[in-house]
N, C-alpha and C positions, 0 to 999 in steps of 0.2 A: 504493500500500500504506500500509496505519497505520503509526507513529511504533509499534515496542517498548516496552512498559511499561514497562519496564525504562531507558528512556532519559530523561536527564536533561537539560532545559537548562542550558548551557556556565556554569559560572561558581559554579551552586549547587553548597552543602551536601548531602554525601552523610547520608544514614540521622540517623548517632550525630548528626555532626556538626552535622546541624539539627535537632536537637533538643535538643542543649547551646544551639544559639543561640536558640531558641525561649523558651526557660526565662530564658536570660540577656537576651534582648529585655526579657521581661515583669516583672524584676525591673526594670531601667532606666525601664521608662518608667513604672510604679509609683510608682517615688520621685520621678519628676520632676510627672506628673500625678495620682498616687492612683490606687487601683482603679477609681472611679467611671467617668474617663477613659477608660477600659482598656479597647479594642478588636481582635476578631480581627483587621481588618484592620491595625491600627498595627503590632501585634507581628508579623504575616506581613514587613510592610516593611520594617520593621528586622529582624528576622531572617536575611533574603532568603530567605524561601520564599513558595509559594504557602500562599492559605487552607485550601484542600485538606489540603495536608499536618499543617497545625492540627489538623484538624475529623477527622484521623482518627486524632489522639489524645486529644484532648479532646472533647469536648462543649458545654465553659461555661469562659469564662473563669476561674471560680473553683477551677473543678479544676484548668486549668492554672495558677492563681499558685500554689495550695496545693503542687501538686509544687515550683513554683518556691522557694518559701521552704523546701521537705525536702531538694532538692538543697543547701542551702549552709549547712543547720543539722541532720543528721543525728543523728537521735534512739537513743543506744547501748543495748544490752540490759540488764536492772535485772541487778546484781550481786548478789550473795548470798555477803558475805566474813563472817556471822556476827557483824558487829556494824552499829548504823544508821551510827555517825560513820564506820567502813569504808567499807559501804554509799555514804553519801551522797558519801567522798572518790574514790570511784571511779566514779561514775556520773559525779558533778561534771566528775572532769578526764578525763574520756574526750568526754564533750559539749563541754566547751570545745577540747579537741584536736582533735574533729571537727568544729568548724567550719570551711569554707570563708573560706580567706586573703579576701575579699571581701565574707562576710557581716559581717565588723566595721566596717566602713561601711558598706553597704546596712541592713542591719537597725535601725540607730540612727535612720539616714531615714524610713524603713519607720513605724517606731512615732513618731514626729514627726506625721507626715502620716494617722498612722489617728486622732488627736484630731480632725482635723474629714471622717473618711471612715466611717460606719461601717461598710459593708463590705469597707473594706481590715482594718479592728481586728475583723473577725468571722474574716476570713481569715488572720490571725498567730495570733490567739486560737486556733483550732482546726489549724493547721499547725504553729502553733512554742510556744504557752506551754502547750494543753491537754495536749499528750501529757510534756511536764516537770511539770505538776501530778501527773497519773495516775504517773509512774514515784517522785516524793516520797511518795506518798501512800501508794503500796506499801510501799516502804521502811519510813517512821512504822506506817503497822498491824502490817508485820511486826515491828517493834520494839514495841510493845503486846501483843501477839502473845506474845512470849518476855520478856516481865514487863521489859525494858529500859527501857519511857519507861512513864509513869501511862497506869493506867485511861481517868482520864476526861481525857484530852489532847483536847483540839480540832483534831483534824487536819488540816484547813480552813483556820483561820487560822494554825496553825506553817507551811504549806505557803506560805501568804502571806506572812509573817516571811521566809522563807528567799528567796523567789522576788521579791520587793521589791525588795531594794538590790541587786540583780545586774541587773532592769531599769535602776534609780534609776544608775547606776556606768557602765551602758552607754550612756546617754544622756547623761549630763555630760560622758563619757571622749570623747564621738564615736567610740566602739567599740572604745578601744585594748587590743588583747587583754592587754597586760601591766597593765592597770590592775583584770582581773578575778584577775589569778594569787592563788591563797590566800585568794578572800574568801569563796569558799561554805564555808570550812570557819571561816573566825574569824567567821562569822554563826552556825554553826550553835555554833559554842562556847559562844559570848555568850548564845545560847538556852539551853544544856543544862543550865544550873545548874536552870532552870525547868519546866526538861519532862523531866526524869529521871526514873524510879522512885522512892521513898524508900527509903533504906538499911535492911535491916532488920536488927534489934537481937538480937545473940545466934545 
């Protein structure tokens, strides 16, 4: 008679459980070898699952880092507290408190190593920095929006301003979460004398 489908070789990861180590496979050997490196079969090994089990969650390697980098940098819901410096101090500390106790060292590796990778920096670019551009972005128009910040603001580049030295901090710090506490808002301070509204008169 056949083996039940349902039946597992002694030893593996059930369901959840390998697929947390799937994900946490492919962050490891990422930073040790880059994306480039990065093969189903490596991360099956270190995982300890079969490729099977891979290939019937993913597809392509790149879908499964992308999730790998979402599981440990969880992108929170744009707030809407009625002001942008609200706005941004609650988006802010909600994304840094939902980081994964692990992505503060992983992710500082991560961006080190996509300097000479460029599909690992296409793969944070679009897993971890586009969708914090798109939620800033929101925020700044809505605040243009409701006569708060000028007209003709560059949204683009204040996006850049803000999202800079919180790269820049995470890489010097080697990702120590207390070395980002309080800086997205004394970045965005430093900005707001410049990108405010003008007061109007009377």
């Amino acid at each position: 008679m056949s083996e039940p489908a349902d039946t597992r070789r002694p030893g593996r990861p059930r369901s959840a459980e390998a697929h947390a180590a799937i994900l946490r496979a492919a962050l490891e050997l990422a930073v040790s070898g880059g994306l480039g490196g990065l093969s189903m079969e490596a991360i099956a090994a270190r995982a300890g699952v079969g490729k099977a089990t891979i290939y019937r969650r993913w597809k392509t390697k790149e879908a499964l880092f992308a999730e790998a980098i979402g599981s440990i940098a969880v992108m929170p819901d744009i707030p809407d507290t009625g002001t942008v410096r609200g706005d941004l101090d609650a988006a802010s500390s909600a994304a840094i408190g939902r980081l994964a106790p692990e992505a503060f060292q992983v992710i500082p590796r991560l961006m080190a190593e996509a300097g000479d990778d460029p599909a690992l920096r296409e793969a944070l670019d679009s897993a971890l920095l586009r969708p914090r551009r798109a939620a800033i972005g929101t925020i700044l128009r809505r605040g243009v929006a409701r006569g708060e910040l000028r007209e003709d603001l560059d949204v683009e580049i204040v996006i850049e301003m803000l999202i800079g030295p919180l790269v820049t901090r995470t890489l010097t710090s080697g990702g120590d979460p207390d070395a980002l506490a309080g800086l997205p808002m004394r970045v965005y301070d430093t900005l707001a004398a410049g990108i405010a509204a003008p007061r109007r008169v009377g």
